[in-house]
C-alpha positions in Angstrom: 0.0 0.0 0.0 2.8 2.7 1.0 4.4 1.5 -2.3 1.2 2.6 -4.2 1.0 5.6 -2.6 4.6 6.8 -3.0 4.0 6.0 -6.7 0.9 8.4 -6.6 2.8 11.2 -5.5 5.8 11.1 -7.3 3.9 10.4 -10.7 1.7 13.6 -9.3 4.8 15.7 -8.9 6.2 14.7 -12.0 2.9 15.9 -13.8 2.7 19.1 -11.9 6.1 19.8 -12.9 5.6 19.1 -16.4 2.4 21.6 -16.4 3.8 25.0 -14.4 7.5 24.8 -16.5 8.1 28.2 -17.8 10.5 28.9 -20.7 13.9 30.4 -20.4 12.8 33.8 -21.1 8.9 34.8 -21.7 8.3 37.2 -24.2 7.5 41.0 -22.8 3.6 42.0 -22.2 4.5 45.1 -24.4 5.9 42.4 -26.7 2.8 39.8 -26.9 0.6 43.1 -27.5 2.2 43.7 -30.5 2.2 40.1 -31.3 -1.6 39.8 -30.1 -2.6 43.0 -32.7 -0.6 41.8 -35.4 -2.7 38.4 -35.5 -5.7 40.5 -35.3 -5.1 42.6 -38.7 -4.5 38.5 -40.2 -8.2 38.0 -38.9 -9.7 41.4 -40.1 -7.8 41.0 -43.7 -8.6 36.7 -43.4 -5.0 36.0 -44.0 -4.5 34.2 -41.6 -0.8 32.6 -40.3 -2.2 29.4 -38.4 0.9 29.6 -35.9 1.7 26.6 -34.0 -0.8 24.4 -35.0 1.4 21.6 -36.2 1.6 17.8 -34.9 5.4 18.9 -34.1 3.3 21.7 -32.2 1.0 19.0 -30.3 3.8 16.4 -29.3 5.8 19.5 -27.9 3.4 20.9 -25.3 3.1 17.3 -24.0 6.0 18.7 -21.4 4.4 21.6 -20.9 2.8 24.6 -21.1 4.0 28.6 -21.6 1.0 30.4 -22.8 1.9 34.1 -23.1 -1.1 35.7 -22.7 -4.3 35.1 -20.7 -7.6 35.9 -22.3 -10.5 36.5 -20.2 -13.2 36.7 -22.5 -17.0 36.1 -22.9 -18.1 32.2 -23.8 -20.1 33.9 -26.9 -19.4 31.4 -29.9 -18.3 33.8 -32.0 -15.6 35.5 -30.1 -13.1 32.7 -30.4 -9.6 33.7 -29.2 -7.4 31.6 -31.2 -9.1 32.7 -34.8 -9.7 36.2 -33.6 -6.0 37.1 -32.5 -4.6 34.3 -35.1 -3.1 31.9 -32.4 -2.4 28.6 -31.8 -1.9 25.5 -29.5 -0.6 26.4 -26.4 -0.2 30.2 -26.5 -3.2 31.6 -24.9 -4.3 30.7 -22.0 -8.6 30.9 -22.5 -10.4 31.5 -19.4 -14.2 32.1 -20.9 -17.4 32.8 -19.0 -20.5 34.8 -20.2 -20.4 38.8 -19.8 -16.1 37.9 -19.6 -17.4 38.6 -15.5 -14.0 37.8 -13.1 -15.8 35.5 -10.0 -13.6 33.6 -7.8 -13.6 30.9 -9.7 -12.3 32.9 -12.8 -9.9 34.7 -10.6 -8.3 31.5 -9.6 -7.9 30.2 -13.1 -5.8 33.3 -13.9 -3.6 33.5 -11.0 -2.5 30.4 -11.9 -1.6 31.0 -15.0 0.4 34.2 -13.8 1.9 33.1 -10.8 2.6 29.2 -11.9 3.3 29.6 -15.7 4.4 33.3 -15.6 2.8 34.4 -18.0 3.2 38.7 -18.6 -0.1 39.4 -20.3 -3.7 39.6 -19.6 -6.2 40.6 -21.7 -10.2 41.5 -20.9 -11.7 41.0 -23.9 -15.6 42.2 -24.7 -17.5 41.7 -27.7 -20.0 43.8 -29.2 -24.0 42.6 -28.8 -22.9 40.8 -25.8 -25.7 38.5 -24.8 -24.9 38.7 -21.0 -24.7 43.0 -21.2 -28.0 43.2 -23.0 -29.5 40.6 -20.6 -28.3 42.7 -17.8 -29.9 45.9 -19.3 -33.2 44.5 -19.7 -36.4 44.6 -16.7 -37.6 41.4 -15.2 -35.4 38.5 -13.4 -33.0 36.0 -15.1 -33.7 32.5 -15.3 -31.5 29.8 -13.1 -28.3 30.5 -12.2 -28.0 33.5 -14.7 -28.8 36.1 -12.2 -25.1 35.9 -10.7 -23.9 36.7 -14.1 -26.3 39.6 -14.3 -25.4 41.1 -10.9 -22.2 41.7 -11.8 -22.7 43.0 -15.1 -25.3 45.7 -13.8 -22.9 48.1 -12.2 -21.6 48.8 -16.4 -25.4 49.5 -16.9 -25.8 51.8 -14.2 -22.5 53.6 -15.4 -23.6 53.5 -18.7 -27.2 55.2 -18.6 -27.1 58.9 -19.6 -23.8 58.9 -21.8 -23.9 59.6 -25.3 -24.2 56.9 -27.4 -26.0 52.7 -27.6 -26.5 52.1 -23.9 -25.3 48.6 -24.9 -22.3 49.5 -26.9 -21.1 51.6 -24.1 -21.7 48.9 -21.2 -20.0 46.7 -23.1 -16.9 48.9 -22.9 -17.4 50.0 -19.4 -17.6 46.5 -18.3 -14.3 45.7 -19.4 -13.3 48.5 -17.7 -15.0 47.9 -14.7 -13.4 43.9 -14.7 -9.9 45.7 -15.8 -9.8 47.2 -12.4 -11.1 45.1 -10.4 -8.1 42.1 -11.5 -5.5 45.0 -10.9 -6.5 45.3 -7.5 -7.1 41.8 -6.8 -5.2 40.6 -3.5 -3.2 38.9 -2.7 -1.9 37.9 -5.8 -3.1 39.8 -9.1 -2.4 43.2 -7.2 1.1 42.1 -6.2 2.2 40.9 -9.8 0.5 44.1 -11.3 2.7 46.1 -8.8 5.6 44.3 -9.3 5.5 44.6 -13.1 5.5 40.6 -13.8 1.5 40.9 -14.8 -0.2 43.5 -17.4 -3.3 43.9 -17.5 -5.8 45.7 -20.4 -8.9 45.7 -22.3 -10.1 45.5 -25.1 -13.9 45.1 -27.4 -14.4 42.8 -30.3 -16.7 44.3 -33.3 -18.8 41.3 -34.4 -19.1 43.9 -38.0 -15.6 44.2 -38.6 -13.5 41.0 -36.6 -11.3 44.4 -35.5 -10.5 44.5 -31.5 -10.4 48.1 -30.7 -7.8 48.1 -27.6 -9.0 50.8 -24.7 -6.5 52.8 -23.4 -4.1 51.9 -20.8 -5.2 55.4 -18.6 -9.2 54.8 -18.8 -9.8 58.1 -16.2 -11.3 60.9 -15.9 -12.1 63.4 -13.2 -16.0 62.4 -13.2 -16.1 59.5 -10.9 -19.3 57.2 -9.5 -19.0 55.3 -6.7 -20.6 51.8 -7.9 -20.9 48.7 -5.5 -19.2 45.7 -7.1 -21.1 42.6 -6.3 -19.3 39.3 -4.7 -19.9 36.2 -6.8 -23.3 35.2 -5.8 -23.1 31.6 -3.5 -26.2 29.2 -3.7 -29.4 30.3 -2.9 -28.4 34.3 -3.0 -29.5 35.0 -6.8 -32.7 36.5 -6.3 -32.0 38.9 -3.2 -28.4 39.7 -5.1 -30.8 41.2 -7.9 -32.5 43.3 -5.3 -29.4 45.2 -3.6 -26.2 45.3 -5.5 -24.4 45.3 -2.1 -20.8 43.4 -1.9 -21.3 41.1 1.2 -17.5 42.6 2.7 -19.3 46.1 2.0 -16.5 47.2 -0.5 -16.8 49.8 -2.8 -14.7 50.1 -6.1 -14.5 53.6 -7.8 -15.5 53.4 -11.8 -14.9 55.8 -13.9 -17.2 57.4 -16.4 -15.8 58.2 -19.5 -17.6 60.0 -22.2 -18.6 57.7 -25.4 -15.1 58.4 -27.3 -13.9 56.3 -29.9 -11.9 53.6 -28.6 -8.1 52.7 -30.5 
């Protein structure tokens, strides 16, 4: 029995070894922007390069993987990160979840791709006629367990409501905004990497028209500020009261900016 055991954990160890291996030297955030644009313009011109999707490619992330950016994005079928930003195996690592919300749970997934595989870059990605945003800006209750999505979605309505502009157009945007800062204060990890330099973080919206990702500034203030709650995930049984008051259960309040509708780069 002890024999079986050891074997368990040392075959464990080896695996967990294998996964969290970084590379000699990752490639700059500054760098796998440049890279991440680049295989956008193949996607908006269809010419695309198809990077590292080889059998060679398959057989050598079976020791590992060193994905260099992160993309937190929404689970809509049409915003695929690999086709959008021209990628392939092993270079992004996808964490995907309707409204591209951060909840514990997605949290989690992306410290450990900072703090166990390094990796510089993270990228918040919207899309245009998001589902989850339009469902958030609409009366009445969600069905099942949607209303946790919702929740945290509504604070880019509120935020939204009065600019110039399509009130779902500009949520959209200010969502991204909204999740950009809440992952660059993140503690105890996100905010440390961010403060440390090893973790970048920005936004970005997909245009469904054009296959374009227009990139939002790096500085996304202004002096006009709104103090809007930012809801805790929602735990079981908490949907429906969460929907009534947009309270955080630790009582924290995040500052979001509101910026007027300008065109985004």
């Amino acid at each position: 029995m002890k024999v079986v055991i050891m074997r368990t954990v040392v075959a464990i160890a080896l695996c967990s070894a294998a996964v969290v291996a970084a590379p000699d030297k990752m490639p700059s955030a500054d760098a796998v922007l440049r890279e991440l644009k680049a295989g956008n313009d193949h996607h908006v011109a269809k010419r695309y390069q198809h990077p590292h999707q080889s059998a060679a490619r398959q057989r050598e992330l079976n020791a590992g993987q060193s994905p260099h950016a992160i993309i937190l994005t929404c689970a809509d079928s049409r915003v695929a990160p690999e086709i959008i930003l021209d990628q392939g195996l092993g270079d992004l690592f996808d964490v995907r979840v309707a409204g591209n919300v951060a909840t514990d749970d997605v949290l989690g997934s992306v410290e450990y791709s900072a703090l166990h595989l390094h990796t510089p870059l993270l990228v918040v990605l919207g899309h245009q006629k998001c589902g989850a945003v339009t469902a958030a800006a609409e009366a009445g209750e969600a069905e099942g367990h949607m209303p946790s999505l919702v929740t945290l979605i509504r604070p880019a309505i509120d935020a939204a409501k009065g600019l110039p502009g399509d009130l779902i157009e500009n949520a959209v945007r200010i969502n991204v905004e909204n999740v950009v800062r809440q992952i660059r204060g993140s503690k105890p990890v996100l905010a440390e990497l961010v403060e440390r330099g090893e973790l970048t973080v920005v936004g970005a919206v997909y245009s469904l028209d054009t296959g374009k990702v227009a990139w939002l500034p790096h500085d996304q203030t202004r002096t006009a500020r709104l103090v809007t709650p930012i809801p805790d995930p929602l735990r079981p049984g908490e949907a429906k009261s969460a929907l009534r008051v947009c309270v955080p259960a630790k009582a924290r309040r995040q500052v979001v900016s509101i910026r007027a509708a300008s065109p985004l780069r």
